[in-house]
N, CA and C atoms as an extended XYZ file, in Angstrom:
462
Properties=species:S:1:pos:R:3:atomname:S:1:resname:S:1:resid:I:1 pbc="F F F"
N       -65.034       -5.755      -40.059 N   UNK     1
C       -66.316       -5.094      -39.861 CA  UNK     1
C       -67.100       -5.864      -38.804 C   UNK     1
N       -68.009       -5.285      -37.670 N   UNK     2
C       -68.540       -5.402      -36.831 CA  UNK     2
C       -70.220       -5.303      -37.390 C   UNK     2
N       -70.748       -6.483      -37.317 N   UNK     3
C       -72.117       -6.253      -37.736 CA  UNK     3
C       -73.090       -6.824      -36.257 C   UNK     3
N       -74.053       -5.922      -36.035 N   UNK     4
C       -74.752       -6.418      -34.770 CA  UNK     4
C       -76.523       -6.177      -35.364 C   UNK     4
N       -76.844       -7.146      -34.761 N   UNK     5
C       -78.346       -7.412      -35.323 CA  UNK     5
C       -79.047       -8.154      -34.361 C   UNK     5
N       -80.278       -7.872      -34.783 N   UNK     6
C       -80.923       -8.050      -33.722 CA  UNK     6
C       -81.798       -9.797      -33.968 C   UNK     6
N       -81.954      -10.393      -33.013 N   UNK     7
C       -82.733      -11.668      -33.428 CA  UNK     7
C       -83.796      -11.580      -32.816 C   UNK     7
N       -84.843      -12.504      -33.556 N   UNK     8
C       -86.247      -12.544      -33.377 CA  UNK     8
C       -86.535      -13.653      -32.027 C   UNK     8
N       -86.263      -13.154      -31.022 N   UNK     9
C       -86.036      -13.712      -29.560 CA  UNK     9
C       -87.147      -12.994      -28.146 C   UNK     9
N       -87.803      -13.569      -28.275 N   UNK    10
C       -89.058      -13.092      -26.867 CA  UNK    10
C       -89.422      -13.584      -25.851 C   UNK    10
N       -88.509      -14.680      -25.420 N   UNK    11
C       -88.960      -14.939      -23.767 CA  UNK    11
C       -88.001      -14.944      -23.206 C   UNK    11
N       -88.870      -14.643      -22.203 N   UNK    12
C       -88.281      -13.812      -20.910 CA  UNK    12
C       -88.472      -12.488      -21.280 C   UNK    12
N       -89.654      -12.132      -22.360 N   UNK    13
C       -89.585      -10.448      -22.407 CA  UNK    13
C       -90.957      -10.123      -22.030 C   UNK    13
N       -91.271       -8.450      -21.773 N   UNK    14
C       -92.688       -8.381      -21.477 CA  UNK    14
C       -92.852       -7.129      -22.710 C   UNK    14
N       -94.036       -7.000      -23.479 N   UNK    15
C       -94.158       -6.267      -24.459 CA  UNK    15
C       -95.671       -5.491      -24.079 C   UNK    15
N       -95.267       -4.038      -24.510 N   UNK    16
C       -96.830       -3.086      -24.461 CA  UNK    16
C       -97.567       -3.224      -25.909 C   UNK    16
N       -98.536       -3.172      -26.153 N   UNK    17
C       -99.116       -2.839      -27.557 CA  UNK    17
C      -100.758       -1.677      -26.822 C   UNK    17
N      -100.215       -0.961      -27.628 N   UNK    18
C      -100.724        0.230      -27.218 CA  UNK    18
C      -101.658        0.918      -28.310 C   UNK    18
N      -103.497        0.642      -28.476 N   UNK    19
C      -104.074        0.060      -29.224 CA  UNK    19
C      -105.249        1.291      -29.874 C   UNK    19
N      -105.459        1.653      -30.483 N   UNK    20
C      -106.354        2.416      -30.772 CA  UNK    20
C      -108.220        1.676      -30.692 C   UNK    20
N      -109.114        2.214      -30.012 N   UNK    21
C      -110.647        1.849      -29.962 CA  UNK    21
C      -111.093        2.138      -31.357 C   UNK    21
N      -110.658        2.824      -31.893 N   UNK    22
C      -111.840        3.980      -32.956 CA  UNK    22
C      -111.371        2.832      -33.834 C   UNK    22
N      -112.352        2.484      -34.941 N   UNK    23
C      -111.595        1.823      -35.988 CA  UNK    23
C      -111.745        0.307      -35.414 C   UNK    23
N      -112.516       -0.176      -34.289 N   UNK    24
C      -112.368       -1.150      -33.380 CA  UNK    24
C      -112.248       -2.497      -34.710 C   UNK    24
N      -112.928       -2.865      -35.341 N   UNK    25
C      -113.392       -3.868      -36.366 CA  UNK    25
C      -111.152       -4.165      -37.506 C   UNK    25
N      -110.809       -3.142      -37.326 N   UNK    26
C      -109.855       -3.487      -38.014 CA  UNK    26
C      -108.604       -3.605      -36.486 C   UNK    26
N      -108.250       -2.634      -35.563 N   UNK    27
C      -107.672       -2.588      -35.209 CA  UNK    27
C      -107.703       -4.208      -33.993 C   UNK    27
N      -108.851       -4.457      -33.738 N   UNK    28
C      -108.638       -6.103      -33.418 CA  UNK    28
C      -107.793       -7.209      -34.277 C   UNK    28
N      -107.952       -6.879      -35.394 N   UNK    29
C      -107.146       -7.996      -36.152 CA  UNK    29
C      -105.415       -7.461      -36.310 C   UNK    29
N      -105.507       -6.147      -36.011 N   UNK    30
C      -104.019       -5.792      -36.213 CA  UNK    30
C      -103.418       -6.143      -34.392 C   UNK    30
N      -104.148       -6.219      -33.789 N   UNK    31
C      -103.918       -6.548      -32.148 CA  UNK    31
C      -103.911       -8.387      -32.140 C   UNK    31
N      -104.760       -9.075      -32.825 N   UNK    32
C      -104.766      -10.584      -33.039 CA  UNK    32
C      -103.190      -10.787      -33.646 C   UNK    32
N      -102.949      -10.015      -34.700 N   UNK    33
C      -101.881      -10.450      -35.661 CA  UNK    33
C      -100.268      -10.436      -34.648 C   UNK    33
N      -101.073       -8.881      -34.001 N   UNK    34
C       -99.405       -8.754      -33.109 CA  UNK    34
C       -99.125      -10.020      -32.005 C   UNK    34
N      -100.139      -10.024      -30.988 N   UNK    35
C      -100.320      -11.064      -30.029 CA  UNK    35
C       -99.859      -12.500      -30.696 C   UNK    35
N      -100.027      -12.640      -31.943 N   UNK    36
C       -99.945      -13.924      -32.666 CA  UNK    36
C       -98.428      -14.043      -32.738 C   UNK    36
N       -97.844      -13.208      -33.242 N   UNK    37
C       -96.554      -12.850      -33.394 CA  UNK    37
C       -95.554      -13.346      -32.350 C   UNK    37
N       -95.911      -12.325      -31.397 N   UNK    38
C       -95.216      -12.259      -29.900 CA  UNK    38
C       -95.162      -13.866      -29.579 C   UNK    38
N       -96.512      -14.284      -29.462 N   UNK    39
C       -96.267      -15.912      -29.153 CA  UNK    39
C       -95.457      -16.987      -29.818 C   UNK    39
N       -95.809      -16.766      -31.041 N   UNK    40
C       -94.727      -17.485      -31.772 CA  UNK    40
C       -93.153      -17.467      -31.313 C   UNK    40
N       -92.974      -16.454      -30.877 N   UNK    41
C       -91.458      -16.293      -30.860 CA  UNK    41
C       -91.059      -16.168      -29.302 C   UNK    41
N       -91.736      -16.742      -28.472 N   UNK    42
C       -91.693      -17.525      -27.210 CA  UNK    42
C       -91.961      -16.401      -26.247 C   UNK    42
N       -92.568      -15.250      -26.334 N   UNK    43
C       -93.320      -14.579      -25.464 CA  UNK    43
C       -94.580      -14.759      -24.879 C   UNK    43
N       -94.947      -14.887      -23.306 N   UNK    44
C       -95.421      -15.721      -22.804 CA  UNK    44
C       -96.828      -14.763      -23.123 C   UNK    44
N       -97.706      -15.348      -23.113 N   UNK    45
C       -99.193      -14.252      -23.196 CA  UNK    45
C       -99.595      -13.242      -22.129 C   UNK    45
N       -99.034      -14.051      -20.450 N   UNK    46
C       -99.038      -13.230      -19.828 CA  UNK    46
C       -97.974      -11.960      -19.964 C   UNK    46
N       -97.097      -12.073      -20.675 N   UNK    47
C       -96.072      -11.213      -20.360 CA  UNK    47
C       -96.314      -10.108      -21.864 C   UNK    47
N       -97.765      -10.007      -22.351 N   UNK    48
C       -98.268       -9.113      -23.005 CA  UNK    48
C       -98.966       -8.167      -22.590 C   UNK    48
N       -98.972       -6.811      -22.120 N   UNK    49
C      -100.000       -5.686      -21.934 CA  UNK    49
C      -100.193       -5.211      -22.963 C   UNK    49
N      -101.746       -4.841      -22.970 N   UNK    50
C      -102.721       -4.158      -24.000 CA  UNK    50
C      -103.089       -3.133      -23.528 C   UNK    50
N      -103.060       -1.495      -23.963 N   UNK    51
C      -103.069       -0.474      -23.191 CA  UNK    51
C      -104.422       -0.194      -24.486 C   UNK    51
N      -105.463       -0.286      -24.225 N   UNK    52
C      -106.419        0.703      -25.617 CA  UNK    52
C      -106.638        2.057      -25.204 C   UNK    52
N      -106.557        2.811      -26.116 N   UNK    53
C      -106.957        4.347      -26.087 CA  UNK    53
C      -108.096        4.579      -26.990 C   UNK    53
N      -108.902        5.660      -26.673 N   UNK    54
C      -110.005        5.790      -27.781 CA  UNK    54
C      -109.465        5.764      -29.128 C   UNK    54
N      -108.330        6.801      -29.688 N   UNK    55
C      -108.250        6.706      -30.939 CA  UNK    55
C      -106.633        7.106      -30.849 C   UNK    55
N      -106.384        7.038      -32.441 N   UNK    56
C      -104.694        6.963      -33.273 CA  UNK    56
C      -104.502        8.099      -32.426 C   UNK    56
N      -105.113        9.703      -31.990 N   UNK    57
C      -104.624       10.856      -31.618 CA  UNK    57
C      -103.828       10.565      -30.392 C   UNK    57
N      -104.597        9.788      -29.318 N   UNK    58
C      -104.382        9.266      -28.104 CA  UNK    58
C      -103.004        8.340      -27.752 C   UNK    58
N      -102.433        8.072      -28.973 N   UNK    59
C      -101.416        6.784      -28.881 CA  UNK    59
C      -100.151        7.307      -28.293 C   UNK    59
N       -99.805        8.629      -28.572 N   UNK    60
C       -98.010        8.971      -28.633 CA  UNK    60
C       -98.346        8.928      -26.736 C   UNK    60
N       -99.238        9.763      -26.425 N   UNK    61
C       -99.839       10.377      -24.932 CA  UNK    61
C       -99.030        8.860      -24.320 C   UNK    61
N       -99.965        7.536      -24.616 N   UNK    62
C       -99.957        6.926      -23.423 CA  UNK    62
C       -98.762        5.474      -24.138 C   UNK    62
N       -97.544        5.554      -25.217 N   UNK    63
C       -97.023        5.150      -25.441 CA  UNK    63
C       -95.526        5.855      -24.467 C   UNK    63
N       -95.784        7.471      -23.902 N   UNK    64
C       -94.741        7.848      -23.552 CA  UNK    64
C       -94.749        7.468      -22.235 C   UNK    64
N       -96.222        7.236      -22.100 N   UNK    65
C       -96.430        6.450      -20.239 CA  UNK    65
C       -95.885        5.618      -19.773 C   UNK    65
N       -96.468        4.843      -21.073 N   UNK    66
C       -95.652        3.027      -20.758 CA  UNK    66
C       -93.995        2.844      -20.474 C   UNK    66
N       -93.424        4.105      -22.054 N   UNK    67
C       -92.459        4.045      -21.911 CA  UNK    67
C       -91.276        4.247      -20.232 C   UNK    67
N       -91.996        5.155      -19.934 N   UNK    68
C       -91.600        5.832      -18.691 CA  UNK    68
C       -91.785        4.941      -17.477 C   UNK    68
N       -92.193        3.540      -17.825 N   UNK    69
C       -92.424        2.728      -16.783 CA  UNK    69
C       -90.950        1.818      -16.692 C   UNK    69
N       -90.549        1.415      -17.718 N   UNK    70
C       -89.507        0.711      -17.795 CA  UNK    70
C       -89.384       -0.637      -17.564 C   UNK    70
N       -90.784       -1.342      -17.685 N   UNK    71
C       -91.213       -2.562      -17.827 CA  UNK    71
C       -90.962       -3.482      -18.657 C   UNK    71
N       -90.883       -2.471      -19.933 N   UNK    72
C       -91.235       -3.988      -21.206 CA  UNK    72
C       -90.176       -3.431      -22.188 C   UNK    72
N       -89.947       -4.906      -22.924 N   UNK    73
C       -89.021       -4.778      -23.716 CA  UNK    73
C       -88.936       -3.867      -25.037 C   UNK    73
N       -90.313       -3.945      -25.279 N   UNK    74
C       -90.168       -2.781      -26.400 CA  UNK    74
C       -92.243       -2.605      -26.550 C   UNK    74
N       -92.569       -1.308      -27.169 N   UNK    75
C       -93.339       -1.189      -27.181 CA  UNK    75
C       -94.357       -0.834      -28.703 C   UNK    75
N       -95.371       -1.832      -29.079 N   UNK    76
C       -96.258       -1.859      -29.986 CA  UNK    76
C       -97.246       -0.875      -30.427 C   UNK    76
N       -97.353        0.244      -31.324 N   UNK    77
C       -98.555        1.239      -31.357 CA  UNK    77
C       -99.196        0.825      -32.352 C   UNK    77
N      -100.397        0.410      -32.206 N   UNK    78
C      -101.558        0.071      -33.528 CA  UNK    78
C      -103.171        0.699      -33.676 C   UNK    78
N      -103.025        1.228      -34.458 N   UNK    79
C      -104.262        2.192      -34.697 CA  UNK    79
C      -104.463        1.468      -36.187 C   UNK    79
N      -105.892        2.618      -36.688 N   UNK    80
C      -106.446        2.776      -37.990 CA  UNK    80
C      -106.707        4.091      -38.049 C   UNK    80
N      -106.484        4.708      -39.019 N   UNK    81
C      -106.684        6.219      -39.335 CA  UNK    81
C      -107.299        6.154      -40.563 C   UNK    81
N      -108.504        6.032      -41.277 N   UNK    82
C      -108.861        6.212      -42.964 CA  UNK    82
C      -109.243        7.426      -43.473 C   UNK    82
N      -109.541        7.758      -44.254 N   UNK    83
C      -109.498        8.956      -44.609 CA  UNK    83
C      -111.058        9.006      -45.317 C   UNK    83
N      -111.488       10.553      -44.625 N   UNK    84
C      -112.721       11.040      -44.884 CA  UNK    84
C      -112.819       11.851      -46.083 C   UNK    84
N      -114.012       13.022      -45.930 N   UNK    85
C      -113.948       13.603      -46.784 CA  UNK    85
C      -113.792       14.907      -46.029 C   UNK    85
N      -113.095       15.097      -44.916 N   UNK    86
C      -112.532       16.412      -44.201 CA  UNK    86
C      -110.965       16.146      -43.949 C   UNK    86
N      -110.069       17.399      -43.559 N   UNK    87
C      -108.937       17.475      -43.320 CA  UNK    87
C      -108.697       16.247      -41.937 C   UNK    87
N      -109.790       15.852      -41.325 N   UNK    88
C      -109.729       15.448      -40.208 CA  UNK    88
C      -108.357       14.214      -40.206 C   UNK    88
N      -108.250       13.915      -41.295 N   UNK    89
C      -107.428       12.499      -41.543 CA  UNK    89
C      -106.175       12.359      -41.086 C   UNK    89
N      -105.743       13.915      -42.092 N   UNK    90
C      -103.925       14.942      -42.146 CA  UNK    90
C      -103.759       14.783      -40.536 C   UNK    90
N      -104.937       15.614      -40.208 N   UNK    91
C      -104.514       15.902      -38.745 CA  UNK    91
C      -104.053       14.785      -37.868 C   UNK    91
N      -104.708       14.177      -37.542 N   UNK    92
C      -105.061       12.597      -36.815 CA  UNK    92
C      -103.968       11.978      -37.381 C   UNK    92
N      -103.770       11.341      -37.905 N   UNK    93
C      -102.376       10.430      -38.705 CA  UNK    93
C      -101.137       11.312      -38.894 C   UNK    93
N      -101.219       12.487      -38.983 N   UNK    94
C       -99.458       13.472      -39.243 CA  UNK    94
C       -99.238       13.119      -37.384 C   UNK    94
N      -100.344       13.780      -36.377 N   UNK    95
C      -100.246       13.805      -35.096 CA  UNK    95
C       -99.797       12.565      -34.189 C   UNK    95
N      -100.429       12.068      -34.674 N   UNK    96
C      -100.335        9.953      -33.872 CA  UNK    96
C       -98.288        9.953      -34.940 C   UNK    96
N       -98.622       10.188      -35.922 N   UNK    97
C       -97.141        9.801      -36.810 CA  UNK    97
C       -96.095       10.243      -35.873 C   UNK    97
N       -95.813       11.619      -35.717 N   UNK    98
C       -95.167       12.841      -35.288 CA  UNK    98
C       -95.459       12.489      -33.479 C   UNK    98
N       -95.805       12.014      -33.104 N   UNK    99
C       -95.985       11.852      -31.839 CA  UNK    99
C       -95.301       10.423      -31.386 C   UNK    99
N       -95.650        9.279      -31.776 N   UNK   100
C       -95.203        8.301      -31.696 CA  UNK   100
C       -93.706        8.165      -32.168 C   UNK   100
N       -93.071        8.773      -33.250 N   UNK   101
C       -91.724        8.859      -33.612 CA  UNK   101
C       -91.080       10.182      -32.445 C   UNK   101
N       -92.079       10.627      -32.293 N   UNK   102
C       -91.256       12.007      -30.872 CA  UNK   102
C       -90.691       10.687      -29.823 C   UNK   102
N       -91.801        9.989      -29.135 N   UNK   103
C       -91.469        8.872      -28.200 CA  UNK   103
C       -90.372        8.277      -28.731 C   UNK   103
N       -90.096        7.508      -29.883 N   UNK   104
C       -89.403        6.767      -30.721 CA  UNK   104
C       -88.055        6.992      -30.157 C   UNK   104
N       -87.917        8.130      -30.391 N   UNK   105
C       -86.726        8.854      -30.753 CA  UNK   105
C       -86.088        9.496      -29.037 C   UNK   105
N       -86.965        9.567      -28.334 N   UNK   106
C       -86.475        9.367      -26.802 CA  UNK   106
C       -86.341        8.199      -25.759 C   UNK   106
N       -86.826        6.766      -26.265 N   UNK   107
C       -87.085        6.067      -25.342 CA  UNK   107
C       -85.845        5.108      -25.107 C   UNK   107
N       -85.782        4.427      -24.107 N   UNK   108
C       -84.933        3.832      -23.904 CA  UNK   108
C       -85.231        2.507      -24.539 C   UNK   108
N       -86.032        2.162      -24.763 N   UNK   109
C       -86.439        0.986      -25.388 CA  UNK   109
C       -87.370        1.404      -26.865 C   UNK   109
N       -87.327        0.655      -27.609 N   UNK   110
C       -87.779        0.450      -29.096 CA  UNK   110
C       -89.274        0.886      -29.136 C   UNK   110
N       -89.706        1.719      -30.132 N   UNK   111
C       -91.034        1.888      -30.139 CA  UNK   111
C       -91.579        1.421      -31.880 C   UNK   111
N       -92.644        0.514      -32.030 N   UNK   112
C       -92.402        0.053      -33.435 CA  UNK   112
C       -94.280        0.159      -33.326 C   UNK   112
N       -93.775        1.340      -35.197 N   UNK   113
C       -95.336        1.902      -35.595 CA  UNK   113
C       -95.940        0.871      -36.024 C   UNK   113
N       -97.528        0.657      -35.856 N   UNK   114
C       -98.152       -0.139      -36.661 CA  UNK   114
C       -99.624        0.979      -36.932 C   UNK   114
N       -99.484        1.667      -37.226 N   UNK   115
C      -100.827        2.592      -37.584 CA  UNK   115
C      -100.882        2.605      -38.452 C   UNK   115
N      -102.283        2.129      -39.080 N   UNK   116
C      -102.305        1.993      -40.919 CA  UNK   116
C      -103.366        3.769      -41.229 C   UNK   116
N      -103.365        3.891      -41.774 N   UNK   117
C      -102.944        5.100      -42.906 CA  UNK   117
C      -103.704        4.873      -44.213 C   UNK   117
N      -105.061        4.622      -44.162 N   UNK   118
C      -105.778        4.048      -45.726 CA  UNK   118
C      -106.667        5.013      -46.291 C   UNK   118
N      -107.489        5.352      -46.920 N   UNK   119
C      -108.240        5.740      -48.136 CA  UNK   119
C      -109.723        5.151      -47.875 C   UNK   119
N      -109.518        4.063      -47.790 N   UNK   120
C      -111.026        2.885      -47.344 CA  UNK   120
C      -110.695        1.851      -46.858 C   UNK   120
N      -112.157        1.768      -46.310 N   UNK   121
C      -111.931        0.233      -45.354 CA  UNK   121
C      -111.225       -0.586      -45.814 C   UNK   121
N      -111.486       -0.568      -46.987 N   UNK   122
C      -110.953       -2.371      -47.884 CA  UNK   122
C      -109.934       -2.717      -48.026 C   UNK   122
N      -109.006       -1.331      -47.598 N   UNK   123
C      -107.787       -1.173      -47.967 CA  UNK   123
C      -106.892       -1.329      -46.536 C   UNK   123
N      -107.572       -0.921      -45.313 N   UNK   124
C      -107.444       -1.458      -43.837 CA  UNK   124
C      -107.601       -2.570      -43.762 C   UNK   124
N      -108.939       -3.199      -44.403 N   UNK   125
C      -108.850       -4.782      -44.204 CA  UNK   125
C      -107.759       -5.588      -44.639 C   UNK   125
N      -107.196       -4.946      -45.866 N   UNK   126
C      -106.557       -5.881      -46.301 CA  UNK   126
C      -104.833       -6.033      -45.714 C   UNK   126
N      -104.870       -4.757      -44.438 N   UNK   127
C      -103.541       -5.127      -44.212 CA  UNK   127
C      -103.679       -5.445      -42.472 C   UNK   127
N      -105.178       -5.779      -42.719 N   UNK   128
C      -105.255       -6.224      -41.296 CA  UNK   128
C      -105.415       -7.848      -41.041 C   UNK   128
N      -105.124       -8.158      -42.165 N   UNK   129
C      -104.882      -10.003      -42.657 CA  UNK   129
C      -105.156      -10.417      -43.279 C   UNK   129
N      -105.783      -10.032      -44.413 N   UNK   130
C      -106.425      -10.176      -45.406 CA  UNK   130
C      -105.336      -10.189      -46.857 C   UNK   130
N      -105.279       -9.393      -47.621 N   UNK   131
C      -104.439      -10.009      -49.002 CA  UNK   131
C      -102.971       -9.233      -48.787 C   UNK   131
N      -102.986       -8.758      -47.854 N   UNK   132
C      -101.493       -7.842      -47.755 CA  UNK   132
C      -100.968       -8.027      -46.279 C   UNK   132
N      -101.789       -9.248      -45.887 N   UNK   133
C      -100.472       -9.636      -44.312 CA  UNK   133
C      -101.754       -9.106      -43.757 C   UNK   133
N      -100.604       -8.622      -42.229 N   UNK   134
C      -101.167       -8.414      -41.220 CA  UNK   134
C      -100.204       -7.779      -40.511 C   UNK   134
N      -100.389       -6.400      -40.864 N   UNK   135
C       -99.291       -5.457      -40.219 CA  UNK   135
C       -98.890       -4.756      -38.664 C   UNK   135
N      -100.369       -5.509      -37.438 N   UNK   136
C       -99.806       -5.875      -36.458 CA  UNK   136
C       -98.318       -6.680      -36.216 C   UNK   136
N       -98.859       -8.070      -36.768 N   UNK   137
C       -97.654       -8.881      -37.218 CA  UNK   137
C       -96.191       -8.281      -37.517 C   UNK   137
N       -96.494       -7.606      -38.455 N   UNK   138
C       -95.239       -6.959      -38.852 CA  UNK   138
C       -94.865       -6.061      -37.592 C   UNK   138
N       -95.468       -5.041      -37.166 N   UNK   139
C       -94.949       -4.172      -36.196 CA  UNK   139
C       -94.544       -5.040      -35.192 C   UNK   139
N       -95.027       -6.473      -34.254 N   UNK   140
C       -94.573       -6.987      -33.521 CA  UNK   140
C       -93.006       -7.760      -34.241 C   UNK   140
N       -93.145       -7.656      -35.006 N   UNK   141
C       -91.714       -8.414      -35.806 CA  UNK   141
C       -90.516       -7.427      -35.397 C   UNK   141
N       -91.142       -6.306      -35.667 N   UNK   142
C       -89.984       -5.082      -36.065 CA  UNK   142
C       -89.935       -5.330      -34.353 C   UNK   142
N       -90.905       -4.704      -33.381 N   UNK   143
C       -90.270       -5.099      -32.066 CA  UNK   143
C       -89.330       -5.822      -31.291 C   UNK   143
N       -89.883       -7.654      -31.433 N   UNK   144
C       -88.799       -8.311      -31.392 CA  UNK   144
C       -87.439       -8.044      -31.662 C   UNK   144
N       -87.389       -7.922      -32.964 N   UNK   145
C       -85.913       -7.594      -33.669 CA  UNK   145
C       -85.178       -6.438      -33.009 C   UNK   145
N       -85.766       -5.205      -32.484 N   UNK   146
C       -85.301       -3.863      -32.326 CA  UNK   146
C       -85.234       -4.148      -30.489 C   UNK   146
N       -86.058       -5.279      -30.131 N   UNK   147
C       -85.522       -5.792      -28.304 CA  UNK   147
C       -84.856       -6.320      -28.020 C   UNK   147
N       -84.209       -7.075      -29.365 N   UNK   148
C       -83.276       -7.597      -28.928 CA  UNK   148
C       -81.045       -6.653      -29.189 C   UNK   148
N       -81.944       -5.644      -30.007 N   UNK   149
C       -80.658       -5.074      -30.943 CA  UNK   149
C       -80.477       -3.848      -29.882 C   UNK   149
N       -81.533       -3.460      -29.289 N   UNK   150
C       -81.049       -2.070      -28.462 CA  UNK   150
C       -80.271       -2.819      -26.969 C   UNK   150
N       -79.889       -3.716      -26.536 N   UNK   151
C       -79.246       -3.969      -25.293 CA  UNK   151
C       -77.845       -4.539      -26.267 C   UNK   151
N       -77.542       -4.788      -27.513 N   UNK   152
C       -76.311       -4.907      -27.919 CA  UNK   152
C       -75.462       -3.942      -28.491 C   UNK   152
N       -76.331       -2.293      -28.297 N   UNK   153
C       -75.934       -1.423      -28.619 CA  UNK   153
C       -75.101       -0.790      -26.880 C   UNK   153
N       -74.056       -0.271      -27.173 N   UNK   154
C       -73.269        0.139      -25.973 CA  UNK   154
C       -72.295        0.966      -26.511 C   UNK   154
């Protein structure tokens, strides 16, 4: 058996994180957590672009941009979507979901979700570093791993 996997390996790479505005107060710490990430694992700071869009709706749009540039090793989407007391939520989070996995699923390089998906703030805070991680972090993890596994795929 042939097992291929990917390692948590980042320099010499350049990475997009592609950021939602709306939600600004949480989605900074999910943008701190990723950036934190990336460095750790020897990606240089310069060799990070930050693309912000007003909001989660905006993300698939200018994740398929980046993609289409063919720059970076894999690319980061991080929003906040919470939920109101209108349909507005379904819409916004199924759309950014369904949009960003459309990219996903065409790109030549790795696209790794980090859009949180909550009920209430408290519940954004808490996965924006607070008692449940920091799921920038995580999405830059899944990146790494998936930049280094898509060039051993052939």
């Amino acid at each position: 058996m042939n097992e291929i996997a990917g390692q948590l390996q980042g320099a010499g790479k350049r990475f997009a994180i592609v950021i939602s505005r709306f939600n600004e107060l949480i989605t900074k710490q999910l943008l701190a957590g990723a950036r934190d990430c990336l460095l750790r694992h020897g990606v240089a700071d310069e060799a990070i672009d930050a693309y912000w869009v007003p909001g989660a709706f905006e993300i698939p749009a200018v994740v398929a941009r980046v993609a289409s540039l063919e720059r970076h090793a894999a690319i980061i989407a991080l929003g906040c979507v919470i939920r109101g007391e209108t349909p507005h939520f379904e819409y916004v989070a199924g759309e950014a979901a369904r949009g960003i996995a459309a990219v996903a699923r065409k790109a030549s390089i790795p696209v790794a979700f980090g859009v949180l998906t909550t009920d209430t703030v408290e519940q954004a805070l808490e996965r924006a570093g607070t008692k449940a991680g920091n799921k920038g972090w995580d999405a830059a993890l899944s990146a790494l791993e998936m930049s280094d596994l898509f060039p051993r795929i052939d």
